[in-house]
N, C-alpha and C positions, 0 to 999 in steps of 0.2 A: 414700381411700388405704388398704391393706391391705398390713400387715406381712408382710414375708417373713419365712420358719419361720427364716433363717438369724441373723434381726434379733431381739433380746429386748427393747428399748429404741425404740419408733417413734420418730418427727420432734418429735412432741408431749409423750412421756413425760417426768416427769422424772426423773431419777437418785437414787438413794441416795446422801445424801454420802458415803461411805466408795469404793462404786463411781465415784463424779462423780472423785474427788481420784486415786485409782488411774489413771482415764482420761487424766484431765488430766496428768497426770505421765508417763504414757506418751505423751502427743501429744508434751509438752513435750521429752522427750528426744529426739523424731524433728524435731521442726521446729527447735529448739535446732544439731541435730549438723550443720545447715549454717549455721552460725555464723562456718564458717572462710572464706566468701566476706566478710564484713566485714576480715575478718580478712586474707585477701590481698589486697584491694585496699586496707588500708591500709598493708600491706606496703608494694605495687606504689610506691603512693604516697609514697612515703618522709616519712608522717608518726609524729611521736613516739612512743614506745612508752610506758602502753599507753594514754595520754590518747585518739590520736588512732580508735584500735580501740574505743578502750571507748564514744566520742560516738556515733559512725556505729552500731554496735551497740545502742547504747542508745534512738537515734531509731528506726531498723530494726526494733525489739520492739515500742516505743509504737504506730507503724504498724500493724504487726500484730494489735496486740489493739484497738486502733479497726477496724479491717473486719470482725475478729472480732465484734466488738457489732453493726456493723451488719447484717450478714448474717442472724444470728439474730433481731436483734430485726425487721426486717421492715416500715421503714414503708412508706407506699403507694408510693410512685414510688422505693423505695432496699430494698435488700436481698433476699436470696434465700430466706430464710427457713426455708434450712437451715443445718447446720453445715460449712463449707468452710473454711479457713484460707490464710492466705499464709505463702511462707516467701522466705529470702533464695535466688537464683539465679546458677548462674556466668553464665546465659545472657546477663545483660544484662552482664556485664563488657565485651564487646569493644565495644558501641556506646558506654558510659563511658569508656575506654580512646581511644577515637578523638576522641572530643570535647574529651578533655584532652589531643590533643597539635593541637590547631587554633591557628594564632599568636595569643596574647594571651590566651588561654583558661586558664582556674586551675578549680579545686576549686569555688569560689562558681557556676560555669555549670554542671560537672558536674552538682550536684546541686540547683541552681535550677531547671533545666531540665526536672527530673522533673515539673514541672507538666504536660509537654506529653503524658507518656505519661498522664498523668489523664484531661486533653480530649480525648485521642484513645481514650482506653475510653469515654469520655462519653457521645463524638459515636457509636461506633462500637454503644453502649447503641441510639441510637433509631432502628439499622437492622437489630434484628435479628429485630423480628416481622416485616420485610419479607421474612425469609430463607427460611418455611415451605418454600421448593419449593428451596431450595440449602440447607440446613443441613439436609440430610433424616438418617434413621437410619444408612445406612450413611457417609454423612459421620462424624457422631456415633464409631462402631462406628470407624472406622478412627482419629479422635483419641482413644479409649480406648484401644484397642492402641496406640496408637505411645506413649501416657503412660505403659503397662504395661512395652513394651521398652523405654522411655529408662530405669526404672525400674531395670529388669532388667540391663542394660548399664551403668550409674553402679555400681550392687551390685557385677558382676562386677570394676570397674575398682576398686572400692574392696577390696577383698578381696585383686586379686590386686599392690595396689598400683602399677595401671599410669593412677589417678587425678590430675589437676594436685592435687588437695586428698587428698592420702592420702600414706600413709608407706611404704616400702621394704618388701618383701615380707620376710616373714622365718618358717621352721616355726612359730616359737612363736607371734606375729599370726597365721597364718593358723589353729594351731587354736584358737588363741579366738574368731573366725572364724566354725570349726566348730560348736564347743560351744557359740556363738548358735544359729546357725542349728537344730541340732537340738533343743536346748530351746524353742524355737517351734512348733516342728513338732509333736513331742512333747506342748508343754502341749495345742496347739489339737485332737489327734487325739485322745488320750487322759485328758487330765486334765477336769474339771468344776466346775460353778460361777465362782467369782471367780477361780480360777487359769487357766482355759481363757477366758477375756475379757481377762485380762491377760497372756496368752502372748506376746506382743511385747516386753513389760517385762521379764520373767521371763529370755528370751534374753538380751537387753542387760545385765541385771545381770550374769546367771554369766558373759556377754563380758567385763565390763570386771574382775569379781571376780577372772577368770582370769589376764587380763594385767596389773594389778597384783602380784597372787601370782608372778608369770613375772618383775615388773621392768620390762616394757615403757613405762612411762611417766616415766623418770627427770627427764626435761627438763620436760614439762608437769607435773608436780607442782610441782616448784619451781617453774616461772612462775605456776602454783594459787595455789601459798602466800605470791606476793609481793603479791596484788592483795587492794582493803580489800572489807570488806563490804560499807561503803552508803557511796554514790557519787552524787552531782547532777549528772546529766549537762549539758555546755554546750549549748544548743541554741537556735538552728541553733548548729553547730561556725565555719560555711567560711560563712554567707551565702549570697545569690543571688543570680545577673545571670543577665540577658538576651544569650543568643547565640544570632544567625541561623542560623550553622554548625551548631547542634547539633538545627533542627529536625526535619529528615528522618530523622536514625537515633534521636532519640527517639520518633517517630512512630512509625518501622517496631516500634519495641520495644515501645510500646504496642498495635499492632495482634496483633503475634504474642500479646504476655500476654494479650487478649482474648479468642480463638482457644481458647490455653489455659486457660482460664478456662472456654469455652464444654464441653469437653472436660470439665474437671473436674465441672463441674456436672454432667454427661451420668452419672458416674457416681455423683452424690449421690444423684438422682433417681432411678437405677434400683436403686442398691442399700434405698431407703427407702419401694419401692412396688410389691409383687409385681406389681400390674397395668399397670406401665409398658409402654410400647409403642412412645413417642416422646419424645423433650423437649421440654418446656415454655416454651414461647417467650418470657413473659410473667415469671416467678418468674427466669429465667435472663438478661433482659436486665438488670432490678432488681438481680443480682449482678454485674452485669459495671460497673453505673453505681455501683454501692458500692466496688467497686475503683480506681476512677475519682475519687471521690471521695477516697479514701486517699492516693491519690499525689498529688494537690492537698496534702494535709497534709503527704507525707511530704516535699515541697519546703520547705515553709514550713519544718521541725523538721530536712531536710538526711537524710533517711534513704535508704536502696536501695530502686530498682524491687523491687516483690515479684510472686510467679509463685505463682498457686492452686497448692496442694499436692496433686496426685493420690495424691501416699502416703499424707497425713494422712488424707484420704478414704479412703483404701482400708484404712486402719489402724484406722479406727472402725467398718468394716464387717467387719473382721474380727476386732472385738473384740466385734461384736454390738448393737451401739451406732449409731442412725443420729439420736439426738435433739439435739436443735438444744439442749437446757442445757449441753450440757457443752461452748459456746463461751462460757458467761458465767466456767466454770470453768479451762477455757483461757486464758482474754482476763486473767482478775485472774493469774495465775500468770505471764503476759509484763510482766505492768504489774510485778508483784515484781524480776522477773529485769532489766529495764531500770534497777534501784535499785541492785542487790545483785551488784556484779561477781565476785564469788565463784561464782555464778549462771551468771553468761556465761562464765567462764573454766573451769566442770564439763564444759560443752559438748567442749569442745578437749580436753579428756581421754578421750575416750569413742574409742577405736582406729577405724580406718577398715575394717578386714576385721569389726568387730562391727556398726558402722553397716551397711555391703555385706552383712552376713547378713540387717538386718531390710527391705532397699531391695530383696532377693531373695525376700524372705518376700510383701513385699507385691504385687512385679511379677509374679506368679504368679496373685491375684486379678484384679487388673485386667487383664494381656493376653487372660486370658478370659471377662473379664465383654464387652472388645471384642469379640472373635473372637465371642461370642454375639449381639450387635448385628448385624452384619454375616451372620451364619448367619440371622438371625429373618427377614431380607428374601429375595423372590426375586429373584435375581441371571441376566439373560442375559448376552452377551459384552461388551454396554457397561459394565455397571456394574462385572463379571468385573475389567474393564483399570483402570476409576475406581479402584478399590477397590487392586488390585492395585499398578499406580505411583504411587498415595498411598504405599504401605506401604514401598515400593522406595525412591522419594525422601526422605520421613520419616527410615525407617532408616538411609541413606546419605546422610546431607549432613555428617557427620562426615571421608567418604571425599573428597566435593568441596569439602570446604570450602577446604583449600587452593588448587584450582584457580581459585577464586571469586578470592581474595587477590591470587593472581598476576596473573590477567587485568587485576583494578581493586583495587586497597586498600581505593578507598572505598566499595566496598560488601561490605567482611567482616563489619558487623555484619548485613548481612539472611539471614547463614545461623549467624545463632545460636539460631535454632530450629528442630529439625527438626520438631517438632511443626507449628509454621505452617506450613511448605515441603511436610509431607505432605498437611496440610488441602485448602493451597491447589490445589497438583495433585487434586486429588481434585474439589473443586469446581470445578474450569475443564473438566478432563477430563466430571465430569457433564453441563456445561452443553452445552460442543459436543455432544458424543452425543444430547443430549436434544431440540440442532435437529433439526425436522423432523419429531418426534413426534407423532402427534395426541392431544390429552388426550381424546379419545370416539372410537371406533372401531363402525362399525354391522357385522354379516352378516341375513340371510336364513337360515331355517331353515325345512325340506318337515318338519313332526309327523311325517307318514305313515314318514319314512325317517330321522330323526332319532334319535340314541342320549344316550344318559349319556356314551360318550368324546368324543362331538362334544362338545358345551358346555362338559365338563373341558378337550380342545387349546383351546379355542378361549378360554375366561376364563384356562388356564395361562399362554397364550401372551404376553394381555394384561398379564396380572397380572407377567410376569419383563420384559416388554418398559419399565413404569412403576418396577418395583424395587418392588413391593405386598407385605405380610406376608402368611405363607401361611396363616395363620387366617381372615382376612377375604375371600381369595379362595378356598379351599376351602368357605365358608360359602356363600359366592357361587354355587359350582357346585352344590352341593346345595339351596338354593332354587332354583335354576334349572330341577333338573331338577324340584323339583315342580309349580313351573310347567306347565312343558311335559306332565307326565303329567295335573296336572289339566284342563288347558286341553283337550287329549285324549279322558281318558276322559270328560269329560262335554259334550265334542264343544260346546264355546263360540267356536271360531274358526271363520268362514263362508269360504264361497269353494271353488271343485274342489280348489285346491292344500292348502290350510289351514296357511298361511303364516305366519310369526311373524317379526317383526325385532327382534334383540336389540342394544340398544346398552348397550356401558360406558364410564366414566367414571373419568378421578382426579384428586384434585391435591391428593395427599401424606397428605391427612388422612382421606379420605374415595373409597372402593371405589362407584362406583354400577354397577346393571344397571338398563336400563331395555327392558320388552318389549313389543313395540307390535302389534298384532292387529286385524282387523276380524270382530265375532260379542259374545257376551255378557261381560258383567262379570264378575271374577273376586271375589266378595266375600273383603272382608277383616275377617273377624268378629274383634272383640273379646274373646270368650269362645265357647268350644269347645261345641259343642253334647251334651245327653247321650246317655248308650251307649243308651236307649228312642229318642228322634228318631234318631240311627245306623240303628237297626234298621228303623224305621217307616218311611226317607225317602232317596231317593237326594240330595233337595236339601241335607241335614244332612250327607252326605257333603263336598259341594260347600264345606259351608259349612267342615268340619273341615280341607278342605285348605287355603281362604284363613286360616283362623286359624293354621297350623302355618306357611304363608307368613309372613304376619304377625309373628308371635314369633321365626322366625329370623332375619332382618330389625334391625338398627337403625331402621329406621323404612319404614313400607311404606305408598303410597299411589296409588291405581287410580283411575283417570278416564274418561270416555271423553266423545263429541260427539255434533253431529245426525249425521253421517255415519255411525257407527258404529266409528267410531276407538278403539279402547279402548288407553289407556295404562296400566302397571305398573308404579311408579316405586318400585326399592328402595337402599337405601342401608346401606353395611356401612363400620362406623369402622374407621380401618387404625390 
């Protein structure tokens, strides 16, 4: 794995305390500031103030910083073994919301029930290396951009105050707002060292410095200053039962968190390895069963579904930071803040147009770390449309969500992610198109009349027709034609015509060309022969082109029979 220039801090390093606590404290204020989902569904709920906010909060953190451990620490069949975080989501309010108004249904099923979105990350854990040929790069590439705009569009709603969790628009809010946003911007372009790592923080203070100084917060201070320090939270709060009713839209809700999860990871991984190319099927299922396993706890202790943080992620990448300590650093600072209601109650102070500056800061990184995913593949008109009403539906299921409600009630919580609705169009749309493809395509090629643009249409063609990176089929064409020139100039194919049949090959991982001939071997020397045999030998020539073969090549190996069949068998990693 190879750090990007943009990263100072790999997967592995560890941090400086002074940098580790800076970080942590800056995670903490991003994943903290939606704190006010505890918060309105205990509202919603018409439990007591602030016992019943502070329980559900204070499980909701514990949660968190348990998956937080697990992910970093990395055992064999549990975690991802990077830094990924959970945080609280409005998303899963409406499937909550439906299950508590089912007859006989209370609080204790609500949140008992969160078991099921555990088992169904579990279950949904040991299908995902099955997923190589549907959870390909552009899949990936379209859940990062849609993580990016959901991003970008909560920012906007939070700023302009037209958020269910945000406050009335008002000059003064909006330009502290401002005067985040551009201290972010500002630190990360121009400033250096620990203050350009910490640019995120930086904004958020002068936000909230500002509108204190303005007055903005008169109501949340006081309710600040009524809440104790350190507080034992009750847990469970509500208990747990078993309801029938509640399995299908806690199902659905753990399959979308999945999804999103899968998404999330997509950008851990490529922000923490310049050589990324694909996601990792195997570290990213481990995270998804560590998730799985949280919401197992977070039933038992009565806490909210949690939704991988693509912000958090994108927060530590753009602080420079992709190393997996500064979840041990994170995780004890939620353990504190589950103690310390003073803590949770900071949160709720922090403006909603300061939060939407840093939600704007970051959906900036991520819709084009997507939109990069998505450009690295070649795209014909199948994958064009795949790609395309993924991003359509994703981005608009805000638009039909009503229409969903009206048709059937019960099923408003299956478009409470647009995230999943983009996914899933995306992968249904791949699969149908994909009927009817052959994964190895053969032509026939005459040497004699044969070019460089033939073999370029001809592996392009293949290469946009499978959605292949264009490194590995461009690599492909240019082995090919040395093939063809050496196979040529030193006249190794027999026959009047001197006929070559070229086939290729994919599936997801792996570009093959395979070229088949009848006349002599194409040797594929291990070491290049020297610039004296060059001169002395037309056979050292022979041998210089199967070794440049050779090396271009992922792996390269030439066969032939009694008949004189000679195979070429090369393979290029996609």
């Amino acid at each position: 794995m190879r750090r990007p220039d943009n990263i100072a801090f790999g997967v592995n390093d560890p941090l400086p305390p002074r940098l580790a606590l800076g970080l942590a404290l800056q995670q903490l204020a991003f994943l903290g500031a939606l704190m006010v989902i505890p918060d309105i569904y205990a509202r919603a709920s018409g439990l007591p103030e602030p016992g019943g906010f502070l329980n559900i909060a204070s499980a909701t953190l514990l949660v968190s910083a348990l998956v937080i451990v697990l992910q970093v620490r990395a055992l064999r069949y549990l975690g991802a073994g990077y830094y990924y975080p959970l945080q609280s989501t409005g998303a899963v309010l409406p499937g909550m919301y439906l299950v508590a108004s089912l007859p006989g249904s209370g609080l204790d099923a609500v949140f008992g029930m969160v078991w099921v979105v555990g088992l169904t990350q579990i279950g949904f854990s040991f299908l995902i290396l099955r997923m190589r040929n549907i959870f390909t790069t552009e899949v990936s590439g379209v859940a990062v951009m849609l993580i990016g705009l959901g991003l970008g569009a909560l920012g906007l709603q939070q700023m302009f105050g037209t958020s269910a969790y945000s406050q009335p628009l008002s000059g003064a809010s909006l330009l502290a707002g401002a005067l985040a946003l551009a201290t972010m911007v500002g630190c990360n372009v121009w400033a250096k060292g620990l203050l350009k790592l910490l640019a995120p923080l930086a904004g958020l203070l002068m936000g909230m410095a500002l509108s204190l100084l303005l007055g903005l917060l008169p109501e949340q201070v006081q309710a600040w200053q009524a809440l104790p320090w350190l507080r034992l939270p009750q847990l469970p709060a509500f208990g747990w039962r078993f309801e029938a009713g509640a399995i299908v839209p806690y199902a659905v809700t753990g399959f979308a968190l999945a999804l999103t999860s899968m998404g999330t990871q997509t950008i851990v991984q490529r922000s923490a390895d310049a050589d990324w190319v694909r996601p990792h099927l195997r570290p990213l299922a481990r995270g998804v069963r560590a998730e799985g396993v949280a919401h197992l706890f977070a039933a038992l202790v009565n806490g909210l579904p949690l939704a991988a943080s693509g912000g958090a992620v994108s927060l530590a990448a753009a602080s420079g930071s992709a190393s997996r300590y500064l979840g041990y650093w994170t995780a004890a600072l939620l353990l504190l803040a589950a103690l310390v209601p003073k803590l949770i109650g900071a949160w709720l102070l922090l403006p909603a147009p300061v939060m939407g500056a840093l939600l704007l800061y970051l959906a900036t990184f991520t819709t084009l770390s997507g939109l990069q995913l998505i450009a690295s593949r070649m795209l014909d008109n199948r994958r064009v449309l795949a790609v395309g009403l993924g991003l359509v539906v994703g981005t608009g299921m805000s638009v039909i969500q009503p229409a969903i409600q009206k048709l059937w009630p019960a099923l408003a919580y299956v478009a409470l992610s647009g995230l999943a609705a983009g996914v899933c169009v995306t992968v249904l749309m791949s699969s149908v198109f994909r009927l009817g493809i052959r994964q190895g395509t053969r032509k026939r090629f005459v040497l004699a009349s044969t070019t460089l643009d033939d073999i370029t249409e001809f592996l392009e063609s293949q290469g946009r027709l499978w959605g292949a990176r264009h490194e590995p089929v461009r690599r492909a064409e240019l082995v090919g034609w040395q093939v063809v020139e050496a196979l040529t100039s030193h006249h190794l194919v027999a026959g009047p015509l001197s006929e070559i049949e070229v086939e290729t090959g994919f599936d997801e991982y792996i570009f093959t060309l395979i070229v088949r001939y009848r006349g002599g071997l194409l040797p594929l020397a291990k070491q290049p022969p020297s610039a004296e045999e060059l001169m002395a030998s037309t056979e050292a020539e022979l041998q210089m082109a199967g070794y440049l073969v050779s090396q271009s090549a992922h792996s390269a190996r030439a066969s032939s029979n009694a008949d004189g069949l000679c195979t070429l068998r090369l393979t290029f990693e996609n």
